[in-house]
N, C-alpha and C positions, 0 to 999 in steps of 0.2 A: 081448080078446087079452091074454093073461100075457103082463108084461113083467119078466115078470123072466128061473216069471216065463219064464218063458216059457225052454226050455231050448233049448240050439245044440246039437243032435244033431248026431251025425256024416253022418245022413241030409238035412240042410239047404240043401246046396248041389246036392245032386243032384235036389230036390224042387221046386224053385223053379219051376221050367217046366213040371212037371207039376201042381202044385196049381190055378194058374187054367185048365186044361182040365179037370180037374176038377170045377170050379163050371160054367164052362161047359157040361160035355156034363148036368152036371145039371140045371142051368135050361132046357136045351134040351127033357130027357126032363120035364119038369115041363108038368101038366096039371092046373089047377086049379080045372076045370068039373069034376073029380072029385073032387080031396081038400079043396077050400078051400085059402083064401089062408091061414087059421090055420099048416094042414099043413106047407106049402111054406115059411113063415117060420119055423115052429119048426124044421123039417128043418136050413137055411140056417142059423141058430144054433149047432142042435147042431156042424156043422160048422167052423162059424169059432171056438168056444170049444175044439173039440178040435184045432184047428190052433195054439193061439197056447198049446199045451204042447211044441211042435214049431217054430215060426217063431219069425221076429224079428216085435214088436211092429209096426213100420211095416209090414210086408207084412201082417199080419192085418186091418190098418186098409184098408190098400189093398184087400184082396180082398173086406171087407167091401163098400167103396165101389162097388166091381167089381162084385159082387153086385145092389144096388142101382141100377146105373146099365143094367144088364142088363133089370132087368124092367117099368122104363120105355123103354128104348128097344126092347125088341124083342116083349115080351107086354103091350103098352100097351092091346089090342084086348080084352084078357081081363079089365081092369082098371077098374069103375065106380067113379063119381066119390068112395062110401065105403072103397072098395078103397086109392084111389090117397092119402088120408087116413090109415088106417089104416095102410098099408103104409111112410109118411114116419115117420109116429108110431114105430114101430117099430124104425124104423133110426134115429133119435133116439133113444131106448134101447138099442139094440147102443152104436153109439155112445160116451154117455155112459157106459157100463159098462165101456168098450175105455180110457175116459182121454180120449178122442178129441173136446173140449171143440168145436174152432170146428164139426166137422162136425159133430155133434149139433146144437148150435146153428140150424147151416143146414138141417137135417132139419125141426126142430120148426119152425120158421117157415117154411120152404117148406108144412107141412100146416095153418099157422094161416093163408094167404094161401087154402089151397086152400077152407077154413069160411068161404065166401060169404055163407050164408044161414042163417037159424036154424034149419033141418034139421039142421044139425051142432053145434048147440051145445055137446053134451057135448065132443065133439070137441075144440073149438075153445078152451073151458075147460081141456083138457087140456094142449094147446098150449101155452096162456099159464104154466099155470103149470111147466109146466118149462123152458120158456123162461126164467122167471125162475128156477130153479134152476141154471138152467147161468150166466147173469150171476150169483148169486150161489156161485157154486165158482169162478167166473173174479175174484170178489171187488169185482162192482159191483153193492154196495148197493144206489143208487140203482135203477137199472135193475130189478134184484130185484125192491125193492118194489112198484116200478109194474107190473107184471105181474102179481104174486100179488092185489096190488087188482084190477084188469085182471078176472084170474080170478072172484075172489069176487063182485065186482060182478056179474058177467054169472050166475052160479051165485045170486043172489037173484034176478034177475031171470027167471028162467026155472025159477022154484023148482026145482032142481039141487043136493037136498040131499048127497048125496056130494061131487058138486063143490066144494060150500059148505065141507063138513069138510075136504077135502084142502086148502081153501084155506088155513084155518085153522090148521091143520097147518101149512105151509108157511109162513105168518107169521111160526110160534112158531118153527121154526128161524132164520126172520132176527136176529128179535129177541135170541136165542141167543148167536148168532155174534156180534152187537154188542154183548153183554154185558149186555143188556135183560133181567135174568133174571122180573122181575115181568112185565112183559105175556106173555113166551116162556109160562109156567105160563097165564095167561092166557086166551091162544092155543088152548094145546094142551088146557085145561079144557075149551074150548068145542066145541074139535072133537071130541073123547073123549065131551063127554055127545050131539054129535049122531051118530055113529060106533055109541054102545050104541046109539041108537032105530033103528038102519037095519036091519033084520030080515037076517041073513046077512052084515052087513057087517065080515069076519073081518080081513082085510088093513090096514086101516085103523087100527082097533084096536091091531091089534099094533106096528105103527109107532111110535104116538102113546105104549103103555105104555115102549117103549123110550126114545122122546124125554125121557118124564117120570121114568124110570130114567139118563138121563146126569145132567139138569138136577140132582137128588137127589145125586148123586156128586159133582157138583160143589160143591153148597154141604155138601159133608162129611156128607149122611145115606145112609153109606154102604150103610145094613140097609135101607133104605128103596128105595135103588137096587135092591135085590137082587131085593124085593119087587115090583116093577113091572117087574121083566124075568121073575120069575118069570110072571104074566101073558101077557108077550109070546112064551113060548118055544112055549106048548100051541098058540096060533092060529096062529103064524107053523106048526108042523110039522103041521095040521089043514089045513091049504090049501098045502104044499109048499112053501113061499116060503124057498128055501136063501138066498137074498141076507138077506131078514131076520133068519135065524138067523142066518149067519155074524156079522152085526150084533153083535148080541144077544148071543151067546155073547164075543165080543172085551169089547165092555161089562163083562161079568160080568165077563172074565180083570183089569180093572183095577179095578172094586169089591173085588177078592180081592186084588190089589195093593196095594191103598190100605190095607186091612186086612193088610195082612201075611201074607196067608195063601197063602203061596206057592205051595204043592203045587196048589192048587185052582184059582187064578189059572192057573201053565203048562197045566195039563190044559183051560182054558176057552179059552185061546191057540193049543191046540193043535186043535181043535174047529172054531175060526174059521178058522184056517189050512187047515186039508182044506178046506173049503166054498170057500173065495175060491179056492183054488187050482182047483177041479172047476171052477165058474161062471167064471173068468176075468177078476175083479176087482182092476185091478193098484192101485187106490186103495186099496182095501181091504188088499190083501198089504203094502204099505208101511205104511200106519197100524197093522197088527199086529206088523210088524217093531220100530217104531217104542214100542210101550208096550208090546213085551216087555223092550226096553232096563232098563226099571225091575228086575226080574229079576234080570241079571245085575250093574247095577250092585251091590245090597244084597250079592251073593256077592263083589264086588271084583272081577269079570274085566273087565279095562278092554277086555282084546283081543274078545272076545266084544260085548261093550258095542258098542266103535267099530265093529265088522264088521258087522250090527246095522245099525247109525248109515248110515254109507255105503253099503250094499243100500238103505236106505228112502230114502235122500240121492236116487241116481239115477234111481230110481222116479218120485219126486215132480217131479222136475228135468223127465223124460219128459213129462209127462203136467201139468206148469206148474202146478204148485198149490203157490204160494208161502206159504202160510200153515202146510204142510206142510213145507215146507224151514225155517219160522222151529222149526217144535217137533224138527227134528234138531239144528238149529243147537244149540238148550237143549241137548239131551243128550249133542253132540261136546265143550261147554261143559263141561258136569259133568266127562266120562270126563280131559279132560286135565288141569281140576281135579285130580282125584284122582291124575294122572300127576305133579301140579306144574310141568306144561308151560305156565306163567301166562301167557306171550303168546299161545300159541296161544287158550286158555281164552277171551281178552280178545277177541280178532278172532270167535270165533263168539257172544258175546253180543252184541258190538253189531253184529255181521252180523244177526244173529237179532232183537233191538229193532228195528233199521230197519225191518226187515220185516213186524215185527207194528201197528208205525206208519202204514206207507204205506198197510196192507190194514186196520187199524184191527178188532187181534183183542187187545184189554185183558186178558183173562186171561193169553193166555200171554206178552205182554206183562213183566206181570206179574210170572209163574213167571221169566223171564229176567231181569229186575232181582233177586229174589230170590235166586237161583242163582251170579250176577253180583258179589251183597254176599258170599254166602259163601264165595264165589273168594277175592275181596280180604281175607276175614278172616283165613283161609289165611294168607296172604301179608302178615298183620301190615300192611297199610293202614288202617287203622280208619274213618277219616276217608272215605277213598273209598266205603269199606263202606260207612257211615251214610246218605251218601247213594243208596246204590244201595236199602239198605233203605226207605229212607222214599220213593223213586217205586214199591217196590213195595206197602206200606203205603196208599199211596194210593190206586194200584188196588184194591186186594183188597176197599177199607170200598167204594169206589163199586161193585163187583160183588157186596157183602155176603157174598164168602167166607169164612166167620168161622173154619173150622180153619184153615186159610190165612192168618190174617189174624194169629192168634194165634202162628201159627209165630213170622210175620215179626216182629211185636212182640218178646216173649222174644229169636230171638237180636240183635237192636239192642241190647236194653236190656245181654244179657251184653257189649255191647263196650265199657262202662263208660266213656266217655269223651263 
């Protein structure tokens, strides 16, 4: 089964009562001793991704839920015991794709309860590990990790060599996210070389060159990123996987960023925008929002900037990804910076710091103490600077971002004192 901002038309309030009769009379007309369950779930899809260019966010969620609660309760008879597995699975990924964290959540583990027997292993595998994806987007670690073990363990165990690789995968983003940048490569080496031996195994792949195209970005080899999404663009569009490109292509827009190379960057921006906006990914449309801000700052438009800033603020706010709200926080930080609005400046970095604290994200950490010194340099504090530079100095060596690293150095040293 493929698993892979929403405008207030003027047609909104007149549509409300019509839309779930809608689902309804089409679940009713729905017969899938004839099309498969495939059918009927992609059908249901298409639908709710082109409602939620038309609704509010929480009604698409609802209908979604509406949807799902419809074909177990009333085509239950139609539905064998891989059916009703797969069909959880699935709406664990509408789900997670909607923002829609605790119900996704309750999705996948409702189908990991349903993997009784090792009949369903893969199944069951599957479960685990996005189960631990969703604990880590909701930013527990812990939880995370024991799941993706969870996973991988049982994927040796029943030699379940994809299983094995995704699990792999899925490591390397924890390790990632916690600034583990050695194991994360690691990780993602091992899955990558089991990934090429799996004959047709395209999806996977493409993932994995993407992950090792940020990790590269991040420690400043930005040609090298380029490189490894080059890779990821041909499979991800050989097997259709628009959520991968959108990916992918956002990536790019900020290696062309990082490079300065602006024209190249908005056009790869603009790229991933179309995509997340078709598919319906509001994580996605805010993270693009969000490292377009780079952009406009280098042109000086603070209004653009902040407008920018607060469209990804509310997004991320939505759909409770706090790690999200700390990398707006940085860039409302910069824009009033540059405004010389220094209280304000002040209240979103250490807004933004707390946050990268509590959920335990050191790079952008990091970037915020950084950003934070060159407020106060600004503003002829030296002293305050210094120290703001040297908690970011300290991050960056334990993360070994060395263009990063170097910044922070040189402008310290210029504050001569």
């Amino acid at each position: 089964m493929d698993r892979e901002k929403i405008k207030n038309g003027s047609k909104k309030n007149t549509s409300r009562g019509l839309i779930p009769n809608q689902i309804r009379d089409f679940l009713v007309s729905v017969d899938p001793k004839n099309t498969g369950w495939n059918a009927v779930l992609h059908k249901i899809e298409t639908f709710i991704t082109e409602l939620s260019e038309a609704e509010s966010h929480s009604l698409v969620i609802q209908l979604l839920d509406s949807s799902v609660s419809h074909i177990f309760n009333q085509l239950s008879k139609d539905l064998s015991k891989i059916d009703k597995i797969e069909i959880r699975l699935w709406a664990g990924h509408c789900f997670e794709n909607l923002g829609a964290w605790d119900k996704a959540l309750a999705s996948f583990k409702t189908a990991l309860a349903l993997c009784n027997s090792g009949k369903y292993s893969a199944q069951q595998t599957e479960a685990l590990r996005w189960i631990g994806y969703i604990y880590l987007i909701k930013n527990n670690r812990r939880k995370a990790f024991k799941y993706f073990q969870d996973s991988l363990k049982l994927c040796i165990a029943t030699a379940e060599q994809l299983g094995e690789a995704q699990a792999y995968n899925a490591l390397g983003n924890l390790y990632f996210e916690q600034g583990d940048y050695r194991n994360a490569l690691e990780s993602w080496q091992k899955a990558l070389e089991m990934a090429t031996r799996l004959e047709g195994e395209t999806r996977l792949a493409a993932k994995i060159y993407n992950n090792l195209g940020v990790l590269a970005n991040v420690l400043g080899k930005q040609e090298e990123a380029l490189a490894n999404y080059g890779e990821s663009i041909p499979r991800s569009e050989k097997i259709a996987n628009m959520r991968g490109l959108a990916e992918v292509y956002h990536n790019m827009a900020i290696s062309y960023s990082d490079l300065e190379r602006w024209s190249e960057a908005e056009l790869h921006f603009d790229k991933s925008s179309q995509i997340a906006r078709a598919i319906g990914d509001i994580r996605l449309q805010a993270t693009i929002k969000i490292n377009r801000v780079e952009i406009y700052l280098d042109i000086k438009d603070w209004s653009v900037s902040e407008a920018l800033c607060n469209e990804a603020l509310k997004s991320y706010k939505q759909i409770e990804d706090r790690l999200g709200e700390a990398e707006v926080y940085k860039y409302l930080g910069v824009v009033h910076t540059n405004k010389t609005d220094w209280k304000t400046a002040q209240s979103y970095f250490r807004e933004g710091i707390q946050l990268t604290r509590r959920f335990k994200d050191p790079l952008t950490e990091a970037e915020l103490h950084f950003e934070y010194g060159r407020m106060l340099t600004q503003k002829n504090n030296k002293k305050s600077a210094k120290r703001q530079y040297e908690q970011a100095i300290n991050l960056f060596t334990q993360l070994n971002t060395v263009s990063q690293l170097e910044r922070a150095k040189q402008e310290m040293a210029e504050l001569a004192i």
